[in-house]
Backbone bond lengths (Angstrom), bond angles and torsions (degrees), N, CA, C in turn:
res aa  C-N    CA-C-N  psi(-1)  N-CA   C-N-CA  omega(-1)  CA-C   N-CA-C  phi
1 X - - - 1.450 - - 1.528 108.08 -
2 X 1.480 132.92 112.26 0.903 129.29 146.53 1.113 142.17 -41.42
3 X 1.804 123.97 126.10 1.610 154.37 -150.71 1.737 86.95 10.37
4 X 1.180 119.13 75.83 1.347 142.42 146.39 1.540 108.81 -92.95
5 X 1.627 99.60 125.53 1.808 92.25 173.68 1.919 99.54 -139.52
6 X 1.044 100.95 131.11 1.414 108.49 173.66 1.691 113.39 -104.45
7 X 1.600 110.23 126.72 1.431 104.49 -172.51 1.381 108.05 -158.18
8 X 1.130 124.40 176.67 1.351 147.86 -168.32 1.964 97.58 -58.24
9 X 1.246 131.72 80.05 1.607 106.16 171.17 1.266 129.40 -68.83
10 X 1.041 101.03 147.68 1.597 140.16 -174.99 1.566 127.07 -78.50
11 X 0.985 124.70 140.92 1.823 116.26 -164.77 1.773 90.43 -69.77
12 X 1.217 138.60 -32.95 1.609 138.21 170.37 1.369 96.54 -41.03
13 X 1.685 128.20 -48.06 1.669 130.63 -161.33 1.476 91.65 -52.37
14 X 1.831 133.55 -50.43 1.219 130.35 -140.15 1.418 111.90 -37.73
15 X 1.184 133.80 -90.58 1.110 145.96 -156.43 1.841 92.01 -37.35
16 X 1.020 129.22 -75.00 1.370 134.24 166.66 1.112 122.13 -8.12
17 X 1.292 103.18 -53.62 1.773 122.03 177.69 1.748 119.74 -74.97
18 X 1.405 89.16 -46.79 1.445 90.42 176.65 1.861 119.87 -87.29
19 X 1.385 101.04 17.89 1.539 91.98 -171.97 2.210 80.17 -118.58
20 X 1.528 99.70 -13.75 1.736 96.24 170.01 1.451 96.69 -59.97
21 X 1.410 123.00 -84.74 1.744 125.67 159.95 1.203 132.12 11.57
22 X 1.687 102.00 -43.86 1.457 86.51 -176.93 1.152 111.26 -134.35
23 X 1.659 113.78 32.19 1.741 111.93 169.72 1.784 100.00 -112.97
24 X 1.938 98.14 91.41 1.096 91.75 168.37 2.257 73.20 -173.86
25 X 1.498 79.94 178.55 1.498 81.02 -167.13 1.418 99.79 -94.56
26 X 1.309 126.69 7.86 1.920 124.75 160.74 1.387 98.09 -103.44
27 X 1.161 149.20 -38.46 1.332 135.55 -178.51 1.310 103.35 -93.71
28 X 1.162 150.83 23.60 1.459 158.41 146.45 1.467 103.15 -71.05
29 X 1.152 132.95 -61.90 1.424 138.02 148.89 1.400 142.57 -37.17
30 X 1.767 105.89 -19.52 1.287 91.03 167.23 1.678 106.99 -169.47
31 X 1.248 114.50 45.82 1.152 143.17 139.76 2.057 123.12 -103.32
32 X 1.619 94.15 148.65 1.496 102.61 174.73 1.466 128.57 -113.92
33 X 1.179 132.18 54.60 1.446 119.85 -135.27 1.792 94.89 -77.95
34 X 1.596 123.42 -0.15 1.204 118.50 178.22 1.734 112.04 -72.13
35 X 1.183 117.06 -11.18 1.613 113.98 -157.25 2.361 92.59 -161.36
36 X 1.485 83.68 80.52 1.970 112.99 171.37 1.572 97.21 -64.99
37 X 0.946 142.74 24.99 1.211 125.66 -164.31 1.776 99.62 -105.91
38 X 1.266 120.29 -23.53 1.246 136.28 166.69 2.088 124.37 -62.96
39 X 1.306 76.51 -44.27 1.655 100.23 177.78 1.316 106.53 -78.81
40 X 1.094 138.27 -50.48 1.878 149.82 -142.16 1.748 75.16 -80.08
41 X 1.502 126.71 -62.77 1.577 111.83 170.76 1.518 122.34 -45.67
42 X 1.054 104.23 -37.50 1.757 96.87 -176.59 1.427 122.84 -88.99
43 X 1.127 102.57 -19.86 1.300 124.42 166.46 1.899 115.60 -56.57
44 X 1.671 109.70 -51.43 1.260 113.28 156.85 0.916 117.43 -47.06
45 X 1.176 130.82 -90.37 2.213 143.18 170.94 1.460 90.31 -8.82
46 X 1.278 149.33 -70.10 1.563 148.52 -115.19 1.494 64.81 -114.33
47 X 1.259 163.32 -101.35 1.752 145.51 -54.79 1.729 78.59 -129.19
48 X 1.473 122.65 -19.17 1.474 130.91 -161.45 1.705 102.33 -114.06
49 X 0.788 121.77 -10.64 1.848 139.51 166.15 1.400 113.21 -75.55
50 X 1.181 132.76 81.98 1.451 133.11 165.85 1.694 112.19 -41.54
51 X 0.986 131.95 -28.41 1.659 126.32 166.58 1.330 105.96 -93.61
52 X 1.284 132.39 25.50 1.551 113.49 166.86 1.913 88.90 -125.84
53 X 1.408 109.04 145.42 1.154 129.48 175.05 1.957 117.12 -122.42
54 X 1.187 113.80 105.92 1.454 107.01 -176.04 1.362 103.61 -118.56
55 X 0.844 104.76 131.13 1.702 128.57 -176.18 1.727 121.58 -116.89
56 X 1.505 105.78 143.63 1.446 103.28 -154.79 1.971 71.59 -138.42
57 X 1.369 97.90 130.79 1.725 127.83 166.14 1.386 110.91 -102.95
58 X 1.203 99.54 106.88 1.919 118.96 -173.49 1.948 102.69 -119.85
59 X 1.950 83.53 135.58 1.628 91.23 177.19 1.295 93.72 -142.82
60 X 1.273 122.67 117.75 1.786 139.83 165.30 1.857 99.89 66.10
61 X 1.343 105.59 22.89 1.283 96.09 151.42 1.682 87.40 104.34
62 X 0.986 117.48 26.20 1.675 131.20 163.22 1.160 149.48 -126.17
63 X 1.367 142.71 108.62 1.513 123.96 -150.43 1.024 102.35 -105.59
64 X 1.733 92.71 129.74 1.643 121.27 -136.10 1.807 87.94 -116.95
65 X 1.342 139.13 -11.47 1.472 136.34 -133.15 1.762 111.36 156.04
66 X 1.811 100.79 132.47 1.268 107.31 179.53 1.662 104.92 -144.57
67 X 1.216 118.17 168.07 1.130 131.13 139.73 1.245 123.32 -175.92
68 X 1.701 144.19 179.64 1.310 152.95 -164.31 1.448 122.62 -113.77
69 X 1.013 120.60 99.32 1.467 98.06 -176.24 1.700 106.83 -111.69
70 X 1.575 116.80 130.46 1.740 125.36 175.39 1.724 108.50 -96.70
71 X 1.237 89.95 124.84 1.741 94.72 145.58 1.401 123.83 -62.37
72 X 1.280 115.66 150.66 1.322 104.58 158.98 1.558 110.85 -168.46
73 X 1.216 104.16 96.01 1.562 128.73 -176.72 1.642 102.96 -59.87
74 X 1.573 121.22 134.26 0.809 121.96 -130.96 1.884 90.25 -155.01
75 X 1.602 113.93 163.35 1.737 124.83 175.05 1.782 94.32 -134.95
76 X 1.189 131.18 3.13 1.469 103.62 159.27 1.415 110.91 -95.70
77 X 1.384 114.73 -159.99 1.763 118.93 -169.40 1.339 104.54 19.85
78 X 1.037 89.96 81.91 2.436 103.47 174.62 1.751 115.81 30.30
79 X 1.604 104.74 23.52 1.490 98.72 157.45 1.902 98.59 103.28
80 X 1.652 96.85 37.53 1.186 105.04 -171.72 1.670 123.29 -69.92
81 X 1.547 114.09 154.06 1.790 85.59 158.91 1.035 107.73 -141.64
82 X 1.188 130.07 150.58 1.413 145.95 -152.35 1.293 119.14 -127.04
83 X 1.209 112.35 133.26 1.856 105.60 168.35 1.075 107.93 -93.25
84 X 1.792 134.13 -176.08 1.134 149.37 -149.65 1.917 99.66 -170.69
85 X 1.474 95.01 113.56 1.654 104.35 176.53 1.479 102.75 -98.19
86 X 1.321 124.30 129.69 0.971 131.86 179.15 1.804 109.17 -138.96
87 X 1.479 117.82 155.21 1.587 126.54 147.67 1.847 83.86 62.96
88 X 1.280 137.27 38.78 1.579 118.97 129.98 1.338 103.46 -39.34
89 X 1.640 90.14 147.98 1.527 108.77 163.16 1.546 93.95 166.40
90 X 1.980 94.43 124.55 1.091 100.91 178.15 1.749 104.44 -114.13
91 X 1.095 142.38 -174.41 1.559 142.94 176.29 1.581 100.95 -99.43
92 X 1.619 79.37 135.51 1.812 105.16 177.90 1.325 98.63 -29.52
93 X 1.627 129.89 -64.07 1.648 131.74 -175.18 1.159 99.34 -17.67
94 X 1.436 120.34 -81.04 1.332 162.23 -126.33 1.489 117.79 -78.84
95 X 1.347 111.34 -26.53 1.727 137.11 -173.90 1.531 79.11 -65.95
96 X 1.504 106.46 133.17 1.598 126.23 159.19 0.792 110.06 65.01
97 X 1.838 125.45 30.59 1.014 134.68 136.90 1.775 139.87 -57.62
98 X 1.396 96.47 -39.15 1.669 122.65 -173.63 1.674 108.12 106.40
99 X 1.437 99.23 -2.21 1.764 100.53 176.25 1.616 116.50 -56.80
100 X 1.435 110.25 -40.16 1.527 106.22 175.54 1.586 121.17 -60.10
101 X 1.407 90.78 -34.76 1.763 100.41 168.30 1.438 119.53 -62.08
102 X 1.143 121.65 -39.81 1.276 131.86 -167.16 1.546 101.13 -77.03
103 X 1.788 123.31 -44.59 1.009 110.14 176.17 1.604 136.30 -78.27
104 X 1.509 101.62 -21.53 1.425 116.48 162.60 1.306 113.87 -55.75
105 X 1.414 133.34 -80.99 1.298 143.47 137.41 1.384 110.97 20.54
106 X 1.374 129.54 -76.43 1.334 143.09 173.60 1.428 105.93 -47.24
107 X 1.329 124.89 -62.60 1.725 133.89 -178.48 1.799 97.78 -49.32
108 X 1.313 111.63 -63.14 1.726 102.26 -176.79 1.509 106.35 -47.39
109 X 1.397 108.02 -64.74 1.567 93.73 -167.95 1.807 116.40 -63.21
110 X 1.410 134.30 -16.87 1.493 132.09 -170.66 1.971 86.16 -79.18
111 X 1.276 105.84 -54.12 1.401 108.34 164.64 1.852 123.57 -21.03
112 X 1.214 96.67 -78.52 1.406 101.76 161.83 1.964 138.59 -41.47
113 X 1.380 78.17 -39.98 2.059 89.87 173.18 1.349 98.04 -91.37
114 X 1.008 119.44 -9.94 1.991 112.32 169.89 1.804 125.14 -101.35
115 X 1.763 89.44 5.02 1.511 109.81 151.12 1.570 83.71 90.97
116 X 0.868 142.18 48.36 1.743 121.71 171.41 1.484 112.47 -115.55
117 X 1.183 111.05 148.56 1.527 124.85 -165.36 1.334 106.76 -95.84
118 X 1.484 141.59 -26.67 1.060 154.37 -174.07 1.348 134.34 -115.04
119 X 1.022 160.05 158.95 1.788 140.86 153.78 1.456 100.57 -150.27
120 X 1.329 86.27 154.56 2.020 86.85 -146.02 2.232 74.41 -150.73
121 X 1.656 91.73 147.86 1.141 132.06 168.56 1.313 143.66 -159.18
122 X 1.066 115.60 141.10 2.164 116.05 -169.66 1.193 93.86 -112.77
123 X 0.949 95.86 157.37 1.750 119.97 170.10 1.500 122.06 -157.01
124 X 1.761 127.99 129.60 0.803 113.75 -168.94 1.653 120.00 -46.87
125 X 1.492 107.49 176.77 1.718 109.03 170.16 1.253 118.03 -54.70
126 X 1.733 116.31 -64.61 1.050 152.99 -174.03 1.763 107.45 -50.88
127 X 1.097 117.98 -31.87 1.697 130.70 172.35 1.625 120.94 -66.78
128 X 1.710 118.49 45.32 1.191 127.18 -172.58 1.591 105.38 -29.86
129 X 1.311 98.06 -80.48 0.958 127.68 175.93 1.650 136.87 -23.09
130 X 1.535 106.70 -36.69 1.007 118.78 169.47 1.341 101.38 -106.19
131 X 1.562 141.21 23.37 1.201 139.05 138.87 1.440 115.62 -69.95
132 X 1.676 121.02 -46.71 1.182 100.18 -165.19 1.645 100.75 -97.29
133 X 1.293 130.40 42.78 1.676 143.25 -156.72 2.103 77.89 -123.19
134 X 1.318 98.21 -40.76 1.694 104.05 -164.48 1.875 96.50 -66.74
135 X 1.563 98.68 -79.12 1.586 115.13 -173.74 1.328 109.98 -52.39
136 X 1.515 129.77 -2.06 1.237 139.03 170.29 2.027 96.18 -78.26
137 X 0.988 97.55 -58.53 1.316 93.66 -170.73 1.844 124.92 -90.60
138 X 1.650 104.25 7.14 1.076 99.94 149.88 1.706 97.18 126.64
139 X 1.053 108.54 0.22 1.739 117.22 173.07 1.233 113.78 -78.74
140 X 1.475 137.20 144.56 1.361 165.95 -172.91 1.273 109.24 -97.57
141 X 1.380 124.17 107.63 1.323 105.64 175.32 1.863 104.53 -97.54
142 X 1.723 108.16 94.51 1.305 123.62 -160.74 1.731 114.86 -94.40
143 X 1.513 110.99 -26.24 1.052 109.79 -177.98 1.529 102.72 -124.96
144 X 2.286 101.03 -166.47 1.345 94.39 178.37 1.430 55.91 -134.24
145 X 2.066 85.71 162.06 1.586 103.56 -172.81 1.629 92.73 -113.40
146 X 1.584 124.45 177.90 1.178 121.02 179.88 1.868 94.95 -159.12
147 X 1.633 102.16 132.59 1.662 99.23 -177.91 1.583 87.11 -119.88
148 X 1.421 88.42 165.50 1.775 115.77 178.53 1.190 102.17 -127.80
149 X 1.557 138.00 101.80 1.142 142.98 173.31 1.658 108.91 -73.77
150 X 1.758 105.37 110.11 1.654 108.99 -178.78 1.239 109.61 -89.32
């Protein structure tokens, strides 16, 4: 991929990030990218968390691609630890590029040098599409997930 750079984001990425978030028809619903004042906090917690990794995908000076990846050291499967892919999102441009590949790709292997035995991801129901984007690249769709909205 040409002057593609994948890196550590930056509280500058926000707006970038959070307008990745919410150009889609589930984060249209429940993202704000008009009012950062929500994020710039969470953004601390995550940027100040040594097991959370957020990454910002830049091309000619544009953020093109994101996602999160958590540690999470663990006592089942003999004391396993696992990462957690969360909040892909690459830009409409950008779809069928190979950028999602590139950033998935990247998460397994940082995964791997951060010692984890597992890598695990959800995705809504409704996200066909980015089901078979997953089992394309080697994901199991093994469980069913279940949230509790507090």
């Amino acid at each position: 991929m040409t002057d593609l750079t994948i890196r550590r984001a930056t509280a500058e990425d926000l707006p970038a990030l959070v307008a990745l978030l919410a150009d889609d028809a589930l984060g249209a619903t429940r993202e704000s990218p008009d009012d950062l004042t929500p994020y710039r906090a969470a953004f601390a917690r995550v940027d100040g968390d040594p097991h959370q990794h957020l990454v910002a995908a830049e091309r000619a000076g544009r953020t093109v691609g994101t996602l999160q990846l958590t540690v999470i050291p663990g006592i089942s499967r003999k004391g396993s630890t696992r990462t957690i892919i969360e909040a892909v999102r690459v830009h409409a441009d950008e779809r069928g590029s190979g950028l999602g590949t590139e950033l998935i790709q990247l998460a397994i292997e940082r995964s791997r040098e951060l010692g984890a035995d597992l890598v695990q991801l959800t995705s809504d129901t409704t996200r066909t599409d980015a089901h078979r984007f997953y089992e394309k690249l080697g994901f199991v769709p093994s469980h069913v997930g279940f949230k509790l909205q507090l």
